[in-house]
C-alpha positions, 0 to 999 in steps of 0.5 A: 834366173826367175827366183819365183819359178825356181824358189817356190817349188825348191821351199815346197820340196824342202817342207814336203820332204821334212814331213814325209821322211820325219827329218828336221826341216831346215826351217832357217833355210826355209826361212832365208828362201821365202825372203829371198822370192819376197826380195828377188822376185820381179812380178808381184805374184812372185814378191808375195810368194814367199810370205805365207811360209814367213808369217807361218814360221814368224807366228807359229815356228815353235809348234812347226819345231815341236812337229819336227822335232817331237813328232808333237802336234798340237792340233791332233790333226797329223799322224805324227801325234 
């Protein structure tokens, strides 16, 4: 199993698919997943390519829930608003 090879496209599947569909992403999974490329991974490409989805959600996880959740974007720049 090479987690990078089968974890990054499975964390973009999950995000793109909350977006178009307007479902709850499951941000915790996503969240567990992006560790677990972090942690797993071998190469150093695969060791980092988990970390932008994890600062993303460190840093701004209540904005991506009030994206989610109440079709709120604070930016103005999404179609949701």
């Amino acid at each position: 199993m090479h987690p990078c090879r089968e974890g990054t496209p499975r964390l973009l599947q999950t995000w793109t698919a909350s977006v178009r569909v307007r479902a709850h992403a499951d941000l915790d999974f996503m969240e567990r997943l992006a560790g677990v490329l972090t942690d797993a991974s071998f190469c150093p490409l695969g060791q980092t390519a988990g970390q932008p989805m994890m600062s993303a959600l460190k840093n701004f996880r209540q904005e991506f829930e009030e994206h989610i959740k109440e079709k709120k974007c604070r930016a103005g720049v999404c179609k949701c608003s």
